[in-house]
N, C-alpha and C positions, 0 to 999 in steps of 0.2 A: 501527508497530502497525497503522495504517490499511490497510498489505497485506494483514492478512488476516483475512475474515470466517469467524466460526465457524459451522461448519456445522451445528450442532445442529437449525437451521429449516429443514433442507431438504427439502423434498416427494421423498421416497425414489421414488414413481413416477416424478419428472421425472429423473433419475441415468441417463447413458448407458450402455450396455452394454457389456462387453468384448467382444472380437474374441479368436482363438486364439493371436495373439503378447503378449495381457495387457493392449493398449493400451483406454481405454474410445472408443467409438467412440459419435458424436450418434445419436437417431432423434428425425429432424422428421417423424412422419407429422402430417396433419392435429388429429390427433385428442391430439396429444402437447402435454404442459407445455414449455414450454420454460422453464428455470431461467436465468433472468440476473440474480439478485437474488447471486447470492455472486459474488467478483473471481479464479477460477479462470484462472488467467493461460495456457490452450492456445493463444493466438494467437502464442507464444514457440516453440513444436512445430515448426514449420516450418523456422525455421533451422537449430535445435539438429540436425534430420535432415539438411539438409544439410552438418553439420560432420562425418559419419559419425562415424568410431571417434576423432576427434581431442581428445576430452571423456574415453574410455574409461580406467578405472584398473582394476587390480588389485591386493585388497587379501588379504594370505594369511592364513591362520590363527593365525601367531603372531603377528600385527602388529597394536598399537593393544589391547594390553590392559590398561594401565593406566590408573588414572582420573587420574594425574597425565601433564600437558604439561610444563611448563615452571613447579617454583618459584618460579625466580626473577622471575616475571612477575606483577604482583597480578592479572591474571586465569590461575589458573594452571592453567585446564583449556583456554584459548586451545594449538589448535596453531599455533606458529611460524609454519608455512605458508599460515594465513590468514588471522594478521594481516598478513606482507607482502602477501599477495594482495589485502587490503581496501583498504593504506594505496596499493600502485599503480593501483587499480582508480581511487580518489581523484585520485589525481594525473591518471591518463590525462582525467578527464571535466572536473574542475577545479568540481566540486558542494559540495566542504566542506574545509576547514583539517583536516590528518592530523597537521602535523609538530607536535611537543613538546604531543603529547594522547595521550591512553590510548584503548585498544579493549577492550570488555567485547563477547562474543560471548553470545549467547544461544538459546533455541528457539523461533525468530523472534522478532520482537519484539513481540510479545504477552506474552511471559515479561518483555522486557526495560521494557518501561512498567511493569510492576507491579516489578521493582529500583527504578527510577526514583521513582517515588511513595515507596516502603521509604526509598529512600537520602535522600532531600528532606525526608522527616517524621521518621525514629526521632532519638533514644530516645522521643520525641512531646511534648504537653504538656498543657495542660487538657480540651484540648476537639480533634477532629481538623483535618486542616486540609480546607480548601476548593479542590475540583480541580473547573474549569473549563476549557471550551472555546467559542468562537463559534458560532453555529448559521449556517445547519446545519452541525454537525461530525458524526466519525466515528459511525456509529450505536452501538457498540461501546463507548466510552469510559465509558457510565454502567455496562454493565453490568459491565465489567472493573474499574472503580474498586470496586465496592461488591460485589464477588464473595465476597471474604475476608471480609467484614463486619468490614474492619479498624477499631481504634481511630484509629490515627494519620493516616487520613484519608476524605473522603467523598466522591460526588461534588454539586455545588451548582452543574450545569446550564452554560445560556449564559454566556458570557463579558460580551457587554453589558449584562444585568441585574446580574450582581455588578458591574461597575464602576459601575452607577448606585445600589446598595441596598447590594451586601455587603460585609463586615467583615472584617478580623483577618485572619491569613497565609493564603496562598493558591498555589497551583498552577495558571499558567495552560498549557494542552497547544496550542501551535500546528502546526497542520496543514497542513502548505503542500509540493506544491500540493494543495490541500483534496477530501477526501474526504468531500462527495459531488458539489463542484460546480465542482471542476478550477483556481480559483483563488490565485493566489498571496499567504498571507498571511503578514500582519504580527499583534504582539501586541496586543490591543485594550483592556487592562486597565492604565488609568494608573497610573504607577509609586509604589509607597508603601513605600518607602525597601526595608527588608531584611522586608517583609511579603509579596513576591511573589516568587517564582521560576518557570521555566519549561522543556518540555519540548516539543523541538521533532521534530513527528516528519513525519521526512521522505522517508516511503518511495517515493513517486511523483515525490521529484527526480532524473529523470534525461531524458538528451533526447530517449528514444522520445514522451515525455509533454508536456515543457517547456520554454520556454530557459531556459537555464541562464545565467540575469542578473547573480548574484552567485556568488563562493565565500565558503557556510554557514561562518558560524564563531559556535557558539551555544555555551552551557554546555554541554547535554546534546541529542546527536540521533541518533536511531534511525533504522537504516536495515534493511530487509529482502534477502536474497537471492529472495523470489519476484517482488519487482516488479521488480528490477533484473534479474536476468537470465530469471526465467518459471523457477526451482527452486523450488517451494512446497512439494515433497511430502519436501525436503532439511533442512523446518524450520530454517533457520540465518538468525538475524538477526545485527547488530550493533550498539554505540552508538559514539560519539566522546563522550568528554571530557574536559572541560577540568580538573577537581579532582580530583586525587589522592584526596583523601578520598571523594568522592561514586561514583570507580571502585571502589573498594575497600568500601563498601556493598553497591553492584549488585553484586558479582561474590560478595560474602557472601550476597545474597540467593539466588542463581540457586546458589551451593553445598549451600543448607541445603534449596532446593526440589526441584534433580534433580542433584545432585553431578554439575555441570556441563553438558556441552552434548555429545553424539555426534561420535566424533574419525571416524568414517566422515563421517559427512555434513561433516564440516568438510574433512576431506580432499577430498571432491567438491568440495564448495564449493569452496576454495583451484585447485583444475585448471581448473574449468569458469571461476573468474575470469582467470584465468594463458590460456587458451586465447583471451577474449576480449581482453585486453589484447595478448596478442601478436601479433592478429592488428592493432590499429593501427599495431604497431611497423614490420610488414613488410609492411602493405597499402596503407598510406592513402596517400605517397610515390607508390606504383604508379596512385593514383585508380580503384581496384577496389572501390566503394563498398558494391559487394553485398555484399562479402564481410564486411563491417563491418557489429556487432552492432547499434550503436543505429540509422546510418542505413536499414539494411534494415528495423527494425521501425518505426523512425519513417513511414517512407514507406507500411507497412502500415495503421497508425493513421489518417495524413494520407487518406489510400482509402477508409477505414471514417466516419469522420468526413464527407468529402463527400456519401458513398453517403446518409449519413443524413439530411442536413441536407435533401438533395432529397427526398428520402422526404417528411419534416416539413414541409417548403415545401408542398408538393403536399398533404397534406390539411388543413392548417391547424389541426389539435385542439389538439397541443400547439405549446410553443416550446422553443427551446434558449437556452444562455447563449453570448453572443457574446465571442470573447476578442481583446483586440490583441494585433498582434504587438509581439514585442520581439528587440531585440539577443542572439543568444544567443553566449556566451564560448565553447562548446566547438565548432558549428560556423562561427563568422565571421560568422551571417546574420541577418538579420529574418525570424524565423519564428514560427508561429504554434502555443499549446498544441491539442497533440491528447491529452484525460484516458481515462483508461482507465473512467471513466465517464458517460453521458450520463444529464444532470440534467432529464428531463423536465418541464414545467409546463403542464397543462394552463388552456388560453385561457378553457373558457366557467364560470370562478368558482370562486368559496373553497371552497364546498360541495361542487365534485366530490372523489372518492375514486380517484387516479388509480390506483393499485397495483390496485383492483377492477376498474378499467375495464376493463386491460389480462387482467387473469386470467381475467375474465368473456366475455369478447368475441372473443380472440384467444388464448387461452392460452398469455399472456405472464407468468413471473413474475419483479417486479421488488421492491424493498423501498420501501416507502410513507417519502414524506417527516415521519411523527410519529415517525419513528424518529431521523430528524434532528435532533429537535427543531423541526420547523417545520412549517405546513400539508398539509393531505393531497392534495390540489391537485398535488403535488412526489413525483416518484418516480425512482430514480435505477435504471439499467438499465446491466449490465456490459457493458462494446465489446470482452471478452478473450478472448471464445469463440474455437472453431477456426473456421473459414471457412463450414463445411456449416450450422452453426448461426444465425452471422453473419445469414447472404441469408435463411435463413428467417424470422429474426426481421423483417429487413427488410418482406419480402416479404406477411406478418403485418400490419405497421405500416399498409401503405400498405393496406389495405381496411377503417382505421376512419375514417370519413366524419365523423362528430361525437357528441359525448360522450351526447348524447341520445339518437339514431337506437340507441345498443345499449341503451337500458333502464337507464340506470344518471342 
C-alpha cells in the first residue's frame, strides 16, 4: 500500500506536460514547482524503452469479457496468468514464501490494505479494533484506515505509544523497507496472545531498493506492481496469504467494492512480469547485467543516492539516514539500501518546517514529516523522478546555504 501516494494533494501547476506521442514530459524552468512529494515511479521509463516492443500485447475485442477468471479459484477474478507470473516473479528474487499460500490480486494495494483490515476485523465486535503503525510510517495509513468511517476498525496512530498505553485487539501494519525512511522493520507491539495481528506491507521489497536478507513469510503481505516493476498507471497489486479463510474475505471484499480487478491490466501485468523474469532465465548465465531489470535500476538508484549525499555533504542544512550494508540473498553481495525515498532532517532544530523551507526557497515540493507522524524538521523527497528532474532537483538543493539565510 505504501507504493502508492494518492494524488489528491497535488499542485496541478507542478504536473508535467505532455509531448505529442502522449508521454508527459518534466519542465524545470527556474521559476517551476518541482513536485517530489508523490512516489511516481518514471525513473523505471528508461529500461522499459529499452525492452522496445518485447512488453507489447494485443488484446482484441472479443477477448476478456467476462467478469469471471477462474471459479475455481477463491480469488476468482485472478487471471491464471498472473498468479503464475506473481508466484515466478517470487521465486526468481527469493523476497517471500509463494508455495502453499493463496494470491488475492487487487487495484493496487491500496484496495488491498483496506480487504486486509475487512478480513482481520468482520463480523466485528464491541467496540473497533485498533490499527497501528510505527512512526514515522506511511503517511497514508491514517487516512486510508478511517476513510470508510468503518465500525470494525480505526486508526490509533504510533505503534510504540500503543505498546506503552493501548488496549484490547489490535492491527499492527508493518512497513518494511519503511516508507518514509527506507528501513528495514520488525513489529514493535509486544505480543498479546490472539489480541494482535498484522499486516506486512511490503511494497519496496525488492533489490533496486534493498537486500533482500530474508524470504518474507508473514500472514498477510501486499506487494504492488508500481514499485516492483515502475507499472503504477496498471493499478495492479497483490497479497500472499497464508489463511484460507482471511483469502477468502479479501477477495469478498474487493468483489463487493469493484467486482474485481481489470483482466487488461492483469494481463499486462502477467507479460511485463514473464518479460522480466525471462530475461534472468536467459541473461544472467551470459553476465549481460544490463539487460537485467533489477540490477540496471539498482545501479540507477545506487548513482542517485551518491549524487545526493554529495549534494547534502556540501551544504550542511540537512542530514540523511545512514544505512549498513547487508548480505543480500538475491545477488550474493554486501550491498547497501538505496530507498526510493530521501528522508530529509534538517540540522538547525525542532522548530524548522522543512517542507516550507524547501517550497519557499527552491521550489521544491516535498511532504512534511507531521504527516508521518513525527516532527516538521523531517521531510521525505521522492528519488523516482525521470533524470531531467532528478539533476534539477539536485542542482536546486545545493544553493541553500542554511535554514536561516532563506527567511524561514
Amino acid at each position: 500500500m505504501c507504493g502508492t501516494d494518492s494524488p489528491a494533494s497535488i499542485n496541478k501547476s507542478s504536473l508535467p506536460s505532455a509531448n505529442g506521442n502522449g508521454i508527459r514530459s518534466p519542465t524545470c524552468s527556474s521559476d517551476h514547482v518541482l513536485n517530489l512529494e508523490q512516489g511516481d515511479p518514471a525513473v523505471f521509463e528508461s529500461y522499459w524503452r529499452k525492452m522496445g516492443d518485447r512488453c507489447t500485447m494485443v488484446i482484441s475485442g472479443c477477448q476478456l469479457m467476462s467478469y469471471i477468471s477462474d471459479f475455481t479459484n477463491i480469488c476468482w477474478f485472478m487471471e491464471p496468468e498472473l498468479e503464475e507470473a506473481v508466484r515466478t516473479l517470487h521465486c526468481v528474487v527469493g523476497n517471500a514464501v509463494v508455495d502453499d499460500r493463496y494470491i488475492v490480486v487487487g487495484t493496487g494495494s491500496t484496495q488491498l490494505y483496506q480487504a486486509a483490515l475487512y478480513a482481520l476485523t468482520s463480523p466485528g465486535g464491541p467496540e473497533p479494533v485498533s490499527v497501528v503503525s510505527a512512526a514515522p510510517y506511511y503517511s497514508s495509513y491514517p487516512e486510508e484506515t478511517d476513510y470508510l468511517c468503518s465500525r470494525l476498525y480505526k486508526w490509533a496512530g504510533d505503534a510504540y505509544e500503543f505498546d506503552k498505553n493501548g488496549t484490547g485487539p489490535y492491527i499492527e501494519v508493518v512497513n518494511s523497507p519503511n516508507n518514509p525512511d527506507g528501513t528495514l522493520r520488525e513489529a514493535v507491539v509486544k505480543s498479546r496472545g490472539d489480541e494482535g495481528k498484522l499486516i506486512h506491507d511490503l511494497a519496496y521489497y525488492w533489490p533496486q531498493y534493498t537486500p533482500i536478507i530474508r524470504l518474507a513469510d508473514h500472514d498477510i503481505m501486499t506487494f504492488t506492481f508500481s514499485k516492483s516493476t515502475g507499472h503504477a498507471g496498471s493499478r495492479i497489486g497483490w497479497a500472499v496469504v497464508k489463511d484460507k479463510e482471511i483469502a477468502r474475505k479479501m477477495s469478498k471484499f474487493i468483489e463487493m467494492s469493484t467486482l474485481g480487478v481489470s483482466k487488461d491490466s492483469q494481463q499486462r501485468a502477467a507479460k511485463i512480469m514473464g518479460v522480466l523474469c525471462d530475461g534472468y532465465q536467459n541473461c544472467k548465465s551470459a553476465n549481460k547485467s544490463d539487460d537485467l531489470f533489477f540490477e540496471h535500476n539498482r545501479q540507477i538508484m545506487a548513482e542517485r543516492w551518491e549524487r545526493l549525499r554529495q549534494v547534502v555533504e556540501r551544504n550542511q542544512v540537512f542530514c540523511l539516514p545512514k544505512y549498513p550494508k547487508q548480505y543480500c540473498l538475491f545477488s550474493g553481495e554486501l550491498i547497501e539500501p538505496y530507498p526510493g525515498f530521501a528522508w530529509l532532517e534538517a540540522k538547525e532544530g525542532e522548530e524548522i518546517d522543512s517542507q516550507k523551507v524547501l517550497r519557499g526557497s527552491i521550489k521544491v515540493q516535498g511532504r512534511t514529516g507531521r504527516r508521518f507522524g513525527v516532527a516538521e524538521k523531517y521531510v521525505r523527497i521522492s528519488l523516482l523522478s525521470n533524470e531531467e528532474v532528478f539533476k534539477e532537483f539536485l542542482e536546486r538543493l545545493s544553493t541553500i546555504k542554511s535554514m536561516s539565510s532563506n527567511g524561514h
